[in-house]
Backbone as CSV, one residue per row, in Angstrom:
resi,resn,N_x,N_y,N_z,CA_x,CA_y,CA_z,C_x,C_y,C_z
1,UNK,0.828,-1.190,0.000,0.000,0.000,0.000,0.871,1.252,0.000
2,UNK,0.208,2.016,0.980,1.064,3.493,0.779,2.733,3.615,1.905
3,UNK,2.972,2.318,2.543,3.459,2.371,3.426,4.074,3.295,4.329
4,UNK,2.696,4.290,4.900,2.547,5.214,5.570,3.117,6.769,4.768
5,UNK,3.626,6.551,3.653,3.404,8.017,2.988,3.023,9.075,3.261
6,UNK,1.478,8.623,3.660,0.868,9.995,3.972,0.778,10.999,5.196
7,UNK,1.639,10.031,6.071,2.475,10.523,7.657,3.071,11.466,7.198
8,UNK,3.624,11.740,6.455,4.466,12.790,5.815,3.695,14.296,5.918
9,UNK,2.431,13.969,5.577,1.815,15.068,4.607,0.977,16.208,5.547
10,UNK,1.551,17.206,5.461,1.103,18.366,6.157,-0.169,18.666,6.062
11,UNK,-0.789,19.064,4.679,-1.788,19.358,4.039,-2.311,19.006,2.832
12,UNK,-3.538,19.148,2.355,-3.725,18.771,0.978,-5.040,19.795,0.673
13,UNK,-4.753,20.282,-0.666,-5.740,21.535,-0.998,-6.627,20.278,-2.447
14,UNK,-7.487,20.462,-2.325,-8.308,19.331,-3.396,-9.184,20.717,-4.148
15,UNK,-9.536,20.297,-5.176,-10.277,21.416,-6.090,-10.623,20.569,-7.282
16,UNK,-11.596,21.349,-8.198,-11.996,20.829,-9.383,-13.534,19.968,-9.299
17,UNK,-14.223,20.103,-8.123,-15.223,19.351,-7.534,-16.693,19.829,-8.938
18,UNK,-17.664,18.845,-9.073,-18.200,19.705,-9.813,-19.453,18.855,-9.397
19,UNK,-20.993,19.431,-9.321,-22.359,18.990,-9.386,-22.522,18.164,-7.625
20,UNK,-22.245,18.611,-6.997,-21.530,18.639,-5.427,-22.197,19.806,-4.646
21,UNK,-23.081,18.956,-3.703,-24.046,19.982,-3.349,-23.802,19.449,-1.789
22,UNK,-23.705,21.005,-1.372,-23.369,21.247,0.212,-24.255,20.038,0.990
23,UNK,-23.477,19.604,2.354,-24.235,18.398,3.101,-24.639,19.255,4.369
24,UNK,-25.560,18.612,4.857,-25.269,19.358,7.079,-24.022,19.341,7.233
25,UNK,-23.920,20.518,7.905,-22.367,20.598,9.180,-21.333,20.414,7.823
26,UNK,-21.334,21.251,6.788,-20.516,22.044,5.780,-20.194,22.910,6.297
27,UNK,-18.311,23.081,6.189,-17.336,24.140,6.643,-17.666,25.418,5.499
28,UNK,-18.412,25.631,4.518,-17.962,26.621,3.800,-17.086,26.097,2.432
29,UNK,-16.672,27.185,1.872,-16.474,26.856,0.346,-15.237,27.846,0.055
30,UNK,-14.564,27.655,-0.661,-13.453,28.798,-1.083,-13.796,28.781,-2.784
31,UNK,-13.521,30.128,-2.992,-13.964,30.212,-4.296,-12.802,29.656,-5.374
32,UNK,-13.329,28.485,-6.332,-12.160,28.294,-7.377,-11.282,29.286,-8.349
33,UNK,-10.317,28.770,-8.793,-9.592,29.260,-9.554,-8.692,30.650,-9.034
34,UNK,-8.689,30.654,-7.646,-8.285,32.380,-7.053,-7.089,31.247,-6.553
35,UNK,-5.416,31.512,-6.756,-4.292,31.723,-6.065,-4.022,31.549,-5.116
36,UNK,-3.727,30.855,-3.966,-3.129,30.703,-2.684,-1.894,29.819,-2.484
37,UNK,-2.050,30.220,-1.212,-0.708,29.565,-0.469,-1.279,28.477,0.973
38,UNK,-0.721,27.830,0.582,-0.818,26.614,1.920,0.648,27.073,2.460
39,UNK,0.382,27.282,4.388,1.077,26.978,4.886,0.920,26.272,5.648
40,UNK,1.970,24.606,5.617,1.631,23.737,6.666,1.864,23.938,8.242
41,UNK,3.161,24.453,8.371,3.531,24.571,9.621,2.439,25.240,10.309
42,UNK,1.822,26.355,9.809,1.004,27.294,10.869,-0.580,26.763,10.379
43,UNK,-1.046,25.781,9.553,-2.033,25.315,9.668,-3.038,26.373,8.732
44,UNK,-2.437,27.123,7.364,-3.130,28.165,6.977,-3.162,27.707,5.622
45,UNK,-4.318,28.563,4.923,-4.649,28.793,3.566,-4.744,29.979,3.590
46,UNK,-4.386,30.716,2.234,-4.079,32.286,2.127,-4.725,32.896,0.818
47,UNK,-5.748,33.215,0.626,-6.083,33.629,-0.871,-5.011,34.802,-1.594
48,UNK,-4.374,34.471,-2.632,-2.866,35.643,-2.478,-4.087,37.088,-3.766
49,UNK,-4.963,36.664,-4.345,-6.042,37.484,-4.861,-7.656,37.838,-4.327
50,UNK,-8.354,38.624,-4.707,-9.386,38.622,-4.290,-10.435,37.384,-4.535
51,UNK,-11.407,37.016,-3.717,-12.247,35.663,-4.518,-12.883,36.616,-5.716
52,UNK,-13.347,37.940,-5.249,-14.329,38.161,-5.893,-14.014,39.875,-6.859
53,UNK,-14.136,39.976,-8.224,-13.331,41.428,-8.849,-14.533,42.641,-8.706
């Protein structure tokens, strides 16, 4: 299998979702295609543009 690989892994940003309709006890949504930064150490996502022009 993955032999623990994913111990490694700080974070993971997933996108591209499509016809995906909000469930109960949904965190919210970030808007696609806008720029960021994952930082693992401090546990952040950073939009580096506006979501919205």
């Amino acid at each position: 299998m993955l032999s623990g690989a994913l111990s490694r892994v700080a974070g993971v940003v997933l996108g591209g979702f499509t016809n995906c309709m909000p469930s109960e006890g949904s965190f919210g949504t970030l808007t696609l295609g806008v720029p960021a930064e994952m930082d693992a150490d401090a546990g952040t996502l950073r939009l580096l543009e506006p979501a919205v022009s």
